[in-house]
TORNUVEX-769831 format. One record per residue (C-alpha): residue in three letters; y, z, x; residue number from 0; chain. Coordinates in nm, 2 decimals. Example, Ala and Ser with C-alpha at 12.3 -4.5 7.8 and 13.67 -1.06 7.14 Angstrom:
('ALA', (-0.45, 0.78, 1.23), 0, 'A') ('SER', (-0.11, 0.71, 1.37), 1, 'A') 
This chain:
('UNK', (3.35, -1.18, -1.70), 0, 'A') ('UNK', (3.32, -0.91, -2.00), 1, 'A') ('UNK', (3.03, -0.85, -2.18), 2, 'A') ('UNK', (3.01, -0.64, -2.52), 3, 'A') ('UNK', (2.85, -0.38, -2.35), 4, 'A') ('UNK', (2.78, -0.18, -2.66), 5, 'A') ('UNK', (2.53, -0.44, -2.82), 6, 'A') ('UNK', (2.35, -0.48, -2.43), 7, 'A') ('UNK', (2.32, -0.10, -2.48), 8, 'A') ('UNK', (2.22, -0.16, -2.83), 9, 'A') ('UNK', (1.94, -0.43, -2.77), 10, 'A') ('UNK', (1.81, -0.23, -2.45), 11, 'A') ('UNK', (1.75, 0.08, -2.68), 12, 'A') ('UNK', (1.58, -0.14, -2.94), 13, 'A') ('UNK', (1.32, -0.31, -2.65), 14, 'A') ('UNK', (1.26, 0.04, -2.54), 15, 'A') ('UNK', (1.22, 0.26, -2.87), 16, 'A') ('UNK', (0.95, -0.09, -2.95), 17, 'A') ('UNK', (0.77, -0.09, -2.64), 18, 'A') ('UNK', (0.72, 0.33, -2.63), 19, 'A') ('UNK', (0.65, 0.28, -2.98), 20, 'A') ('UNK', (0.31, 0.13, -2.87), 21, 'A') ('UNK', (0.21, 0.39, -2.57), 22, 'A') ('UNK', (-0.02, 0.65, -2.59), 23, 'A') ('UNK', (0.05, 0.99, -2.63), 24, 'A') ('UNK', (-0.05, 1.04, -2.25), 25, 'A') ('UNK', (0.18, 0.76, -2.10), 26, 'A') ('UNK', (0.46, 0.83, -1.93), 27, 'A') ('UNK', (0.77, 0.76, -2.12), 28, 'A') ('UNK', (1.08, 0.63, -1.91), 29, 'A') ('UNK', (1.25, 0.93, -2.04), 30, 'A') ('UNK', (1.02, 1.17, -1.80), 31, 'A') ('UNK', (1.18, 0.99, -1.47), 32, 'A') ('UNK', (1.32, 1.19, -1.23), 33, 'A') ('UNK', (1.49, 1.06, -0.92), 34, 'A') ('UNK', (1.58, 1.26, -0.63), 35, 'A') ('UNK', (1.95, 1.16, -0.65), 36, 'A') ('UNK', (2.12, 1.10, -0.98), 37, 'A') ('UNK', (2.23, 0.76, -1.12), 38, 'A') ('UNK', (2.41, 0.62, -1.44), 39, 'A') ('UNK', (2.13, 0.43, -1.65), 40, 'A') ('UNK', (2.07, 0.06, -1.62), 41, 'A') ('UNK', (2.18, -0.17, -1.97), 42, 'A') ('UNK', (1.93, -0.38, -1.91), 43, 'A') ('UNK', (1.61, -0.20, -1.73), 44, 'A') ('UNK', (1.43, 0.13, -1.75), 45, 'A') ('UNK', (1.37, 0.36, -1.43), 46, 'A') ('UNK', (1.10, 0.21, -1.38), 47, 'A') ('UNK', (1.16, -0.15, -1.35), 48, 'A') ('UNK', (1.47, -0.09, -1.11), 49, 'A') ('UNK', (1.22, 0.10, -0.91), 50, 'A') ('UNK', (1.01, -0.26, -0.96), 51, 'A') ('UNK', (1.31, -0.42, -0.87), 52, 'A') ('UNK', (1.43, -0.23, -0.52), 53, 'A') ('UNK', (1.06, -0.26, -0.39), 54, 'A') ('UNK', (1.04, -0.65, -0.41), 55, 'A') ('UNK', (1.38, -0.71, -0.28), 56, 'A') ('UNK', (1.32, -0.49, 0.00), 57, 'A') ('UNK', (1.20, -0.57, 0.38), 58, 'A') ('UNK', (0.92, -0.42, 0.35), 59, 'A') ('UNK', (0.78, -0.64, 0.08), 60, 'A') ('UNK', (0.87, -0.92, 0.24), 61, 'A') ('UNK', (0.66, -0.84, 0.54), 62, 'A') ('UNK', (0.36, -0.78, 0.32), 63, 'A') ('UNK', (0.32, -1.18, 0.38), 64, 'A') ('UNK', (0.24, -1.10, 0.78), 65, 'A') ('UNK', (0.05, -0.84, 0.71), 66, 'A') ('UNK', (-0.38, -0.90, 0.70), 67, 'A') ('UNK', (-0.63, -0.76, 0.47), 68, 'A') ('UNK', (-0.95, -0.71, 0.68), 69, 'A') ('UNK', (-1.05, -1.05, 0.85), 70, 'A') ('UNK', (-0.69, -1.04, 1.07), 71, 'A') ('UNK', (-0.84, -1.23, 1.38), 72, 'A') ('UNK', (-0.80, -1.56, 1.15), 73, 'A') ('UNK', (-0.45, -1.47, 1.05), 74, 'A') ('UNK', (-0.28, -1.68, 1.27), 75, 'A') ('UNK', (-0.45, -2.04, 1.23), 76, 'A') ('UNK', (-0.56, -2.00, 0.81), 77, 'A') ('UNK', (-0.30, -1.88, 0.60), 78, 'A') ('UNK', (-0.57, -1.86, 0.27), 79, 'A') ('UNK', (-0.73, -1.54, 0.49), 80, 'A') ('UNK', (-0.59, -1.23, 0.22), 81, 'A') ('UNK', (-0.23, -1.14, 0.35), 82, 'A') ('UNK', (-0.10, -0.75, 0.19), 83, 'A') ('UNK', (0.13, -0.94, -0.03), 84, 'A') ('UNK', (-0.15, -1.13, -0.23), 85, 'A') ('UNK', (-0.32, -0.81, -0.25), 86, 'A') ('UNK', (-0.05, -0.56, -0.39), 87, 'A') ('UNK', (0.02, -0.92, -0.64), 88, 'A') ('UNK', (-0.39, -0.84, -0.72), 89, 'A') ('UNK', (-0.34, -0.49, -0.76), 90, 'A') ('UNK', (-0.09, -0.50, -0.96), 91, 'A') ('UNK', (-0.17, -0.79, -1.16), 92, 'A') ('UNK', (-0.51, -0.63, -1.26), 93, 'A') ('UNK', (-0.38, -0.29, -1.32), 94, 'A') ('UNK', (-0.14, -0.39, -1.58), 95, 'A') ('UNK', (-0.42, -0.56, -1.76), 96, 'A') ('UNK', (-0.63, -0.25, -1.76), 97, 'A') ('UNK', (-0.27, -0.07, -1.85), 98, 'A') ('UNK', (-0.17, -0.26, -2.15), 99, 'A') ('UNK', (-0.52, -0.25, -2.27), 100, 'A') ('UNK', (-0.48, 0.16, -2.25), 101, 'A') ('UNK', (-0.13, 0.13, -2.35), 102, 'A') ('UNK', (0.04, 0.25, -2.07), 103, 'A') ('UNK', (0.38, 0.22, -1.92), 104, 'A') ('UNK', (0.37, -0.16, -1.75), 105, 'A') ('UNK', (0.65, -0.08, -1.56), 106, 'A') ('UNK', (0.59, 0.22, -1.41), 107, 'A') ('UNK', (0.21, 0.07, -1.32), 108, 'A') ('UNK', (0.37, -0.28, -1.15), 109, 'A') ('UNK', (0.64, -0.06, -0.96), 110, 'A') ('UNK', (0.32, 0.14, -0.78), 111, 'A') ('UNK', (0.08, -0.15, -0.74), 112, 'A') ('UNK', (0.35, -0.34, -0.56), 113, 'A') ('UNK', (0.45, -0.04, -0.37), 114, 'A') ('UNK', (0.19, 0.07, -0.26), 115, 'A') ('UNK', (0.10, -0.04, 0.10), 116, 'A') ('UNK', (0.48, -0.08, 0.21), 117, 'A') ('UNK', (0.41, 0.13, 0.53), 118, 'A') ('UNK', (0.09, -0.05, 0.62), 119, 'A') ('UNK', (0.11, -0.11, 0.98), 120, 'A') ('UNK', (-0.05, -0.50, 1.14), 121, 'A') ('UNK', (-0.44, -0.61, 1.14), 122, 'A') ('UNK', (-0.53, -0.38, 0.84), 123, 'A') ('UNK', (-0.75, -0.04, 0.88), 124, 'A') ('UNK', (-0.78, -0.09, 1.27), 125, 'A') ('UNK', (-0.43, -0.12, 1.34), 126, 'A') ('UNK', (-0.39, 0.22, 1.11), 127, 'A') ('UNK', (-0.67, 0.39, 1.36), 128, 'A') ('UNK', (-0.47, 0.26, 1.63), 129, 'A') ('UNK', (-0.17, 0.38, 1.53), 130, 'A') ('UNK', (-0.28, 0.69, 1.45), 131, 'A') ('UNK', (-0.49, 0.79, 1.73), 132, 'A') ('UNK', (-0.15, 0.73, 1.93), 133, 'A') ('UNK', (0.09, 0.96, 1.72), 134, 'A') ('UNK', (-0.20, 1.24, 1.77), 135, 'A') ('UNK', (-0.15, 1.18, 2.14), 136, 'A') ('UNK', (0.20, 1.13, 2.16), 137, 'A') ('UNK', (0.23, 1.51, 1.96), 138, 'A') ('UNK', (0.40, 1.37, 1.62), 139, 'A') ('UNK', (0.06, 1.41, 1.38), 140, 'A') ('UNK', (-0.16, 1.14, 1.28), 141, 'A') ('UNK', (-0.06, 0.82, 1.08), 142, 'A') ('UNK', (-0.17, 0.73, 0.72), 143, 'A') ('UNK', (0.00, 0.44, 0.54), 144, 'A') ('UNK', (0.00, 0.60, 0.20), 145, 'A') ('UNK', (0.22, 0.89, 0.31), 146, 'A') ('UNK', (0.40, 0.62, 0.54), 147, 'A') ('UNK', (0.46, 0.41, 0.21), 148, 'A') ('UNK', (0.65, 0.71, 0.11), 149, 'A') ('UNK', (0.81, 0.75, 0.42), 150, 'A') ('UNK', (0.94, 0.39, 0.41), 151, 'A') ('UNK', (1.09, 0.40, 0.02), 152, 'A') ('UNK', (1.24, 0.70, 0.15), 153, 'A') ('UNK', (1.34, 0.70, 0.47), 154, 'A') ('UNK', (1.34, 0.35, 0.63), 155, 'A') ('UNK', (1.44, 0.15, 0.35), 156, 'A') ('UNK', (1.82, 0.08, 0.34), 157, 'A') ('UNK', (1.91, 0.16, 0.64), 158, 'A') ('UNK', (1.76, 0.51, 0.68), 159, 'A') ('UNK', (1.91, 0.56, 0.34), 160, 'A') ('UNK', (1.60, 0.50, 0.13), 161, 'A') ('UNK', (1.52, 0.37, -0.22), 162, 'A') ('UNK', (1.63, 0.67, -0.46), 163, 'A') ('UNK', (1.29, 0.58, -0.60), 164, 'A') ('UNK', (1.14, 0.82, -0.93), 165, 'A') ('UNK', (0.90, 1.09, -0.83), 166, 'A') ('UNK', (0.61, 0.89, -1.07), 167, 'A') ('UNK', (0.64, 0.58, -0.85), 168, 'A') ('UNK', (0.70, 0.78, -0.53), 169, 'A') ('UNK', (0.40, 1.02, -0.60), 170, 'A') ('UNK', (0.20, 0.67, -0.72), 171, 'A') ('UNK', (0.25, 0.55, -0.38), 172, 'A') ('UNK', (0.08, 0.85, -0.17), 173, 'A') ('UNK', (-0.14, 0.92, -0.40), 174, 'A') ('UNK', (-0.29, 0.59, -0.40), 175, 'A') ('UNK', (-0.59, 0.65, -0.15), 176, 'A') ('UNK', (-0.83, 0.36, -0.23), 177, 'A') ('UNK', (-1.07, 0.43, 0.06), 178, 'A') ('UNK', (-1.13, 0.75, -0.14), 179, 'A') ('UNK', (-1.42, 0.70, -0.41), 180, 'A') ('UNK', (-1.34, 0.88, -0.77), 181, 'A') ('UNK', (-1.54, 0.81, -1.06), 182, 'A') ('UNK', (-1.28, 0.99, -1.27), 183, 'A') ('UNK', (-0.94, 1.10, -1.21), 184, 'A') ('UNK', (-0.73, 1.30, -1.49), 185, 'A') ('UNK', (-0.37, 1.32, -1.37), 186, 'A') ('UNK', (-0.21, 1.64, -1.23), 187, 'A') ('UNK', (0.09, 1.67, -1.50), 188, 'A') ('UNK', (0.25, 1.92, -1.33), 189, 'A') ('UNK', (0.31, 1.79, -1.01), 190, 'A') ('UNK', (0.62, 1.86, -0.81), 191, 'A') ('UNK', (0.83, 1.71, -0.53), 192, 'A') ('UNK', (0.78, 2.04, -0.32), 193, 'A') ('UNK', (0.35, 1.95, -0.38), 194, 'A') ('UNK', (0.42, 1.57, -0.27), 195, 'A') ('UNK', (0.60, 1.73, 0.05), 196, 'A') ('UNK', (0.34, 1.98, 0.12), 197, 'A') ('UNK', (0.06, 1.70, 0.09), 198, 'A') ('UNK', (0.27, 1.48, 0.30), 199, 'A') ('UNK', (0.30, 1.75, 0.57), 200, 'A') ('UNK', (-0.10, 1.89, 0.56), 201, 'A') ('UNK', (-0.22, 1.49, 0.57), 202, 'A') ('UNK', (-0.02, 1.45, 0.88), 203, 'A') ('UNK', (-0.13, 1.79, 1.07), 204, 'A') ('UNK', (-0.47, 1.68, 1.01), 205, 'A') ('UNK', (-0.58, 1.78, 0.70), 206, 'A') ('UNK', (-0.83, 1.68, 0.49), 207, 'A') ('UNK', (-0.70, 1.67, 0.17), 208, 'A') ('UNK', (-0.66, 1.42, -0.12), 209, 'A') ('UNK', (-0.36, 1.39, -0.42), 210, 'A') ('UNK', (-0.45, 1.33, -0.72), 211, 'A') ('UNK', (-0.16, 1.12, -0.92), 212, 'A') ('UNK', (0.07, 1.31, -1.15), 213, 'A') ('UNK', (0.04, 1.01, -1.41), 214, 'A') ('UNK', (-0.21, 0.81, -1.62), 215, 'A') ('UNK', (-0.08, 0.49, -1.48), 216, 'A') ('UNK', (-0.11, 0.61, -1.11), 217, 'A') ('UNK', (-0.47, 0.66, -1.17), 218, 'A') ('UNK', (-0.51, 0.32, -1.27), 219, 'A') ('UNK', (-0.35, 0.14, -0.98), 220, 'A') ('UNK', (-0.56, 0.40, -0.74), 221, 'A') ('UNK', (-0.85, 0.25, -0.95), 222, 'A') ('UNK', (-0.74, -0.11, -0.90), 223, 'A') ('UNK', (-0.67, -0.08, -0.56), 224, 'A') ('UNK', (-1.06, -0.05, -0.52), 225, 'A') ('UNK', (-1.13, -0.34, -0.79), 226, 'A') ('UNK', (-0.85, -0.61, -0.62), 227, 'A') ('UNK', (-1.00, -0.54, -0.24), 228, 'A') ('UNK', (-1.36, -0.50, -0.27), 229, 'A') ('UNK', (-1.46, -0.84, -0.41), 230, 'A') ('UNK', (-1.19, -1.03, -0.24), 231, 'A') ('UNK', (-1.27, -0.90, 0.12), 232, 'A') ('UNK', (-1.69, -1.08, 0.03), 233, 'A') ('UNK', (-1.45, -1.37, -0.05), 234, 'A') ('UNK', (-1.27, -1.40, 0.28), 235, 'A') ('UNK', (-1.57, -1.30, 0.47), 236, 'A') ('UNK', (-1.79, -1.56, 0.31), 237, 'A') ('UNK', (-1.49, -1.83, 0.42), 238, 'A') ('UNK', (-1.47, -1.73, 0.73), 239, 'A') ('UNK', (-1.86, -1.78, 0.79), 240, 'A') ('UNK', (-1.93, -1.37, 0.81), 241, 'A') ('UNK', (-2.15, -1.36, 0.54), 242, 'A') ('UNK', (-2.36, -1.55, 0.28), 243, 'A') ('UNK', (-2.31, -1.48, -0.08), 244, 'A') ('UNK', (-2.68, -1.44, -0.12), 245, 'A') ('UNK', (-2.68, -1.16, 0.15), 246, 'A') ('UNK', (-2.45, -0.93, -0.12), 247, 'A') ('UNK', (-2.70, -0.67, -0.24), 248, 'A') ('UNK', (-2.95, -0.75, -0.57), 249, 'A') ('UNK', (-2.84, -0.47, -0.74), 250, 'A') ('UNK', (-2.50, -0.52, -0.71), 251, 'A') ('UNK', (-2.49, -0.90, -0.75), 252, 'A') ('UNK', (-2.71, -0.83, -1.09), 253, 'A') ('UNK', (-2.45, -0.53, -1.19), 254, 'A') ('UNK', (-2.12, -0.62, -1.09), 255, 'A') ('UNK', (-2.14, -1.03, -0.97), 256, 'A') ('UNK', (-2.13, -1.21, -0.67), 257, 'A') ('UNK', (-1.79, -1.40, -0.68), 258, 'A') ('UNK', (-1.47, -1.21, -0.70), 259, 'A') ('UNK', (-1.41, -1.33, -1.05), 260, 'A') ('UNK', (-1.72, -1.15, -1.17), 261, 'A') ('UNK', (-1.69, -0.82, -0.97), 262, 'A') ('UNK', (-1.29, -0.83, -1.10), 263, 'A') ('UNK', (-1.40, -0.90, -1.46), 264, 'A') ('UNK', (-1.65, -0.63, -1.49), 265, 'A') ('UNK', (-1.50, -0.36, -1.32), 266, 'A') ('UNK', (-1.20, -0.41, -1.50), 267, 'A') ('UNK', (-1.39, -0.43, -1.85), 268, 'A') ('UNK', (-1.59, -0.08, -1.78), 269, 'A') ('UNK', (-1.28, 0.10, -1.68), 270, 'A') ('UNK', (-1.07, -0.01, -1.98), 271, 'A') ('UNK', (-1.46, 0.10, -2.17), 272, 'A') ('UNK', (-1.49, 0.40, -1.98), 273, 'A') ('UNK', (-1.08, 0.49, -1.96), 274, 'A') ('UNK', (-1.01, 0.42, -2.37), 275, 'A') ('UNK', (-0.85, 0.71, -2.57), 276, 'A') ('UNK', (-0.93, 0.92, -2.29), 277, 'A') ('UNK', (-0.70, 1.19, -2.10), 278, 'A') ('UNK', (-0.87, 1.04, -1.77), 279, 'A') ('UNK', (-0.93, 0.74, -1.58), 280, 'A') ('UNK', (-1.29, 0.67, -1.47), 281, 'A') ('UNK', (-1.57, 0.44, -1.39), 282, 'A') ('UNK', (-1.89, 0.43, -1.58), 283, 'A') ('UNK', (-2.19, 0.61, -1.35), 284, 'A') ('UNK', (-2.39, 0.29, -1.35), 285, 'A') ('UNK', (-2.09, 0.10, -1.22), 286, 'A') ('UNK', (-1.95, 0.40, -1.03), 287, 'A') ('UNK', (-2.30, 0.38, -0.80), 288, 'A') ('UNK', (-2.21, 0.00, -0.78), 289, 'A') ('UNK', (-1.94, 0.03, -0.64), 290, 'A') ('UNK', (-2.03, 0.29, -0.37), 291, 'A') ('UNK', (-2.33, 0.05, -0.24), 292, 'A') ('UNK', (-2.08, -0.24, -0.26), 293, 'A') ('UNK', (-1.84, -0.05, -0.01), 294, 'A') ('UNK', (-2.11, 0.09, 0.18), 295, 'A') ('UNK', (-2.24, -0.27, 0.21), 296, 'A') ('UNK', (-1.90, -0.42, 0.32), 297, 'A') ('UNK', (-1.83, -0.16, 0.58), 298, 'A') ('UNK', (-2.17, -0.24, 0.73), 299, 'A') ('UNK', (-2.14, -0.60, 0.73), 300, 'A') ('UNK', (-1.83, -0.75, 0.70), 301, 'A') ('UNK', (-1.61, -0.44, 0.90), 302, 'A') ('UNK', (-1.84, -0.38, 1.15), 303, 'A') ('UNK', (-1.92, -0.78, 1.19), 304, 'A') ('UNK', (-1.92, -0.86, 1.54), 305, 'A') ('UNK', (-1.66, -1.12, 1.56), 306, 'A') ('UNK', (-1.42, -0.83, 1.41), 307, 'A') ('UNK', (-1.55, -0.55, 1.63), 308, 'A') ('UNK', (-1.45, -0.82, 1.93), 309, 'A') ('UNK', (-1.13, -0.87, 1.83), 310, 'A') ('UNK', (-1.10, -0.51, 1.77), 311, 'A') ('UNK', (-1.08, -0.44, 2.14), 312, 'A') ('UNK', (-0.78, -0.65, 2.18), 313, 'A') ('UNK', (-0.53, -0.55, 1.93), 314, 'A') ('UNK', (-0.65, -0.16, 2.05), 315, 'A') ('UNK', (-0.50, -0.28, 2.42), 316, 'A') ('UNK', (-0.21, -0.41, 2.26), 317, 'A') ('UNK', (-0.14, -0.10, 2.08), 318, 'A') ('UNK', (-0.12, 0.09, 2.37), 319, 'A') ('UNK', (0.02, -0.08, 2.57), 320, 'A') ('UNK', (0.34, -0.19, 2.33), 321, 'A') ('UNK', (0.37, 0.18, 2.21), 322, 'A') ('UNK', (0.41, 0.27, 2.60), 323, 'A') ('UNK', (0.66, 0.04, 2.66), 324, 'A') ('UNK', (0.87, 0.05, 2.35), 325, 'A') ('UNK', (0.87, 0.44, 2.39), 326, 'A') ('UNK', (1.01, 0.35, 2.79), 327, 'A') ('UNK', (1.26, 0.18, 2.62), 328, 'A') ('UNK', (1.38, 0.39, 2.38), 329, 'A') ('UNK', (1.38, 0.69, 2.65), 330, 'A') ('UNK', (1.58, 0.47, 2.87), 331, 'A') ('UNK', (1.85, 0.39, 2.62), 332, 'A') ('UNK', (1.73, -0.03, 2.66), 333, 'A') ('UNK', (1.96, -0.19, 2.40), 334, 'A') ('UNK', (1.86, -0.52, 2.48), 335, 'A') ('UNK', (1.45, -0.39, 2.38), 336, 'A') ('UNK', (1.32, -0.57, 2.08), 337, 'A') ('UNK', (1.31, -0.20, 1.98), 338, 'A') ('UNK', (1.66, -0.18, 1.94), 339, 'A') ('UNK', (1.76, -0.54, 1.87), 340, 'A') ('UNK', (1.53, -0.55, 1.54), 341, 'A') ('UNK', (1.49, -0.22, 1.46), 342, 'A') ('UNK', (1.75, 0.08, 1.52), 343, 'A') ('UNK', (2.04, -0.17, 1.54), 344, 'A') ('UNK', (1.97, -0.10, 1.21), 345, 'A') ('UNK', (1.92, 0.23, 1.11), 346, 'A') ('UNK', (2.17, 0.45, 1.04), 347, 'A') ('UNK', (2.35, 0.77, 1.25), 348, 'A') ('UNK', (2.12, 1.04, 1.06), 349, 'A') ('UNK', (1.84, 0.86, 1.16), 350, 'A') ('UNK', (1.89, 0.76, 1.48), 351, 'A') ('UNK', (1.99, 1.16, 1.53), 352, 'A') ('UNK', (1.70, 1.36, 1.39), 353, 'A') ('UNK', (1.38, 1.10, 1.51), 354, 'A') ('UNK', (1.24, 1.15, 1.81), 355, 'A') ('UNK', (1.17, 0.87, 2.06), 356, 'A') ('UNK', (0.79, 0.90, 1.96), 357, 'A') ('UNK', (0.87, 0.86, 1.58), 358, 'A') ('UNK', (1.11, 0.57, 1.66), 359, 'A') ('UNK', (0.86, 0.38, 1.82), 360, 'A') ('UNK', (0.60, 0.47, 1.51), 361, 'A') ('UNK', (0.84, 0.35, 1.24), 362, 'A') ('UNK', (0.93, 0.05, 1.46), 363, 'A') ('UNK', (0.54, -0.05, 1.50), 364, 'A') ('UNK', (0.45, 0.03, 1.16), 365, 'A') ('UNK', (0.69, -0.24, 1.03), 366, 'A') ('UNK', (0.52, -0.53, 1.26), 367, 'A') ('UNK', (0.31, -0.81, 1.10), 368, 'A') ('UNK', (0.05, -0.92, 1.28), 369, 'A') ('UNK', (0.25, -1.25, 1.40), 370, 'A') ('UNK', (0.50, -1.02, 1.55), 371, 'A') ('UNK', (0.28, -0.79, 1.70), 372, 'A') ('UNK', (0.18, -1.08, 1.89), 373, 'A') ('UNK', (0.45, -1.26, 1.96), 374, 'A') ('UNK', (0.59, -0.88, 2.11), 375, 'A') ('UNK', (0.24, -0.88, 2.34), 376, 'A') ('UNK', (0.25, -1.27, 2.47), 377, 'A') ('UNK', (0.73, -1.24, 2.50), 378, 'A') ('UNK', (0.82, -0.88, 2.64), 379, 'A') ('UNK', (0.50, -0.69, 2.79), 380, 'A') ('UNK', (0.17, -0.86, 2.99), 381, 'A') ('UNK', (0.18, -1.22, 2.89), 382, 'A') ('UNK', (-0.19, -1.28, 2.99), 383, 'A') ('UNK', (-0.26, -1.02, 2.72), 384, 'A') ('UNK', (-0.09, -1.19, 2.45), 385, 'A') ('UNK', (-0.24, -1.55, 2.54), 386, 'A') ('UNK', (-0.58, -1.45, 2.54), 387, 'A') ('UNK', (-0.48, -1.22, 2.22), 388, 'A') ('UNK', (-0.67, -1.38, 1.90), 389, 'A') ('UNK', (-0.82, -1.64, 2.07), 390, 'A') 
């Protein structure tokens, strides 16, 4: 079928020139996109929205679904327990209010939100601890899933062949550490692909060192990451029988709310306060100390609960024990190894040619929801394990 191709052209430029009519001077414009391999523009969607576009039709957003929050032990018998894809649909969803309210670049924000935990490995923080404390041992640096997010738009993705994602979404994505507190962040323009990498690089070796988004719009999904998690994880903890709503502290009931409605509405309405017509994105202090008791109050209570710390000894076993045996495998050149039949069957030669077994097995685990983790523990390694595994 033909299409007059000059009026789509023609129409496209006419949505755009309106909608960057309305940003700010500090927003990024879809003309600043830079990708690491060239491509012809889209008639229909800015770089930014494609970027949207290849993260939600990619494997590792459909995974998010199998992939728990915080309260994973309940995963596997009620499915209203917070799943990674409802929270990257929370992120995103409350960062483009508090983007179109600041008149930032929508695209560019939902592109970040929803990419953001795309190299989360199973069961949440723990199974990132896990994970981690393995790759130390196993000589191939520690594991953190923002810089693994990166890794899998770039590296897993497609093959091996990767996304082609910008470098704003890209550097969105690692630099969106919500387990770091800010109560401001102003954007470092002048970011580089060669200051991603080096970041990247230190994190893994180690080093403690943050990165500080190279956009306006980053800074508010690093924000939102904080505001979509911290009253929803009260919310599944309080369903689950954890906690009672009365135990949340008085200050930070009185300031901020007690249901997940409240703390979202009013963290979202000071940042939009605090953020307007400002070269920065930031908190108000009164809210800013809210929000640190709030965190320091889940971590105590609802993270350290113990009913999690139980389960907690489990999926450590079964982390162990499947990266041992999937490494085996992959040493042993065992094609018929889950490993191989659902993983590198899939990658492609340059891949398969310049990872090492030890990485192999780290990408393969990373990708694992928590029902597969599972199922992995109870078919291929120590049955008994996997039976008495969550229950």
């Amino acid at each position: 079928m033909e299409f007059d191709r000059e009026k789509i052209a023609r129409i496209s430029k006419e949505i755009t020139d309106w909608e960057q009519s309305m940003f700010v001077p500090r927003a990024t414009p879809n003309s600043a996109a830079v990708r690491l391999h060239h491509e012809e523009d889209d008639p229909l969607r800015g770089p930014f929205a494609r970027d949207r576009d290849r993260i939600i039709y990619s494997g590792a957003y459909r995974r998010y679904v199998g992939k728990t929050q915080v309260v994973y032990f309940a995963s596997q018998f009620d499915e209203q327990i917070s799943n990674r894809s409802n929270h990257t649909a929370q992120v995103s969803q409350v960062a483009r209010t508090i983007g179109r309210m600041l008149r930032l670049n929508l695209d560019l924000i939902e592109a970040i939100a929803l990419g953001h935990d795309l190299g989360h490995p199973p069961f949440g923080h723990d199974g990132e601890v896990f994970l981690s404390d393995l790759c130390k041992k196993k000589g191939i640096g520690e594991f953190h899933h923002n810089v693994h997010s990166l890794y899998t738009v770039d590296h897993i993705s497609n093959h091996g062949e990767g996304m082609n994602l910008t470098l704003q979404v890209r550097d969105g994505i690692v630099s969106h550490d919500g387990e770091t507190h800010n109560v401001l962040l102003k954007p470092e323009y002048s970011k580089t692909e060669k200051d991603i990498r080096d970041y990247c690089q230190r994190k893994t070796a180690g080093e403690k060192v943050s990165s500080v988004p190279m956009t306006l719009e980053g800074c508010v999904v690093r924000f939102s990451d904080v505001i979509a998690y911290i009253g929803q994880d009260i919310e599944d903890a309080i369903h689950m029988g954890l906690l009672e709503r009365d135990a949340i502290p008085v200050k930070c009931a009185r300031g901020l709310g007690k249901t997940n409605r409240e703390i979202i509405g009013n963290l979202v309405t000071d940042v939009i306060l605090s953020s307007y017509e400002k070269d920065y994105i930031a908190f108000g202090e009164e809210v800013s100390d809210l929000v640190v008791e709030l965190k320091e109050f889940n971590w105590k209570i609802i993270y350290q609960h113990p009913v999690i710390n139980r389960e907690r000894t489990k999926i450590k076993e079964g982390f162990h024990v499947l990266f041992d045996k999937f490494l085996q495998d992959v040493v042993d050149g065992d094609e018929n190894s889950y490993i191989y039949r659902h993983f590198l069957a899939g990658r492609n030669f340059e891949y398969l040619k310049e990872k090492s077994p030890e990485e192999k097995v780290r990408d393969f685990m990373a990708t694992m929801t928590d029902r597969y983790f599972t199922f992995a523990l109870q078919r291929i390694v120590i049955p008994e394990v996997g039976l008495r595994f969550g229950g």
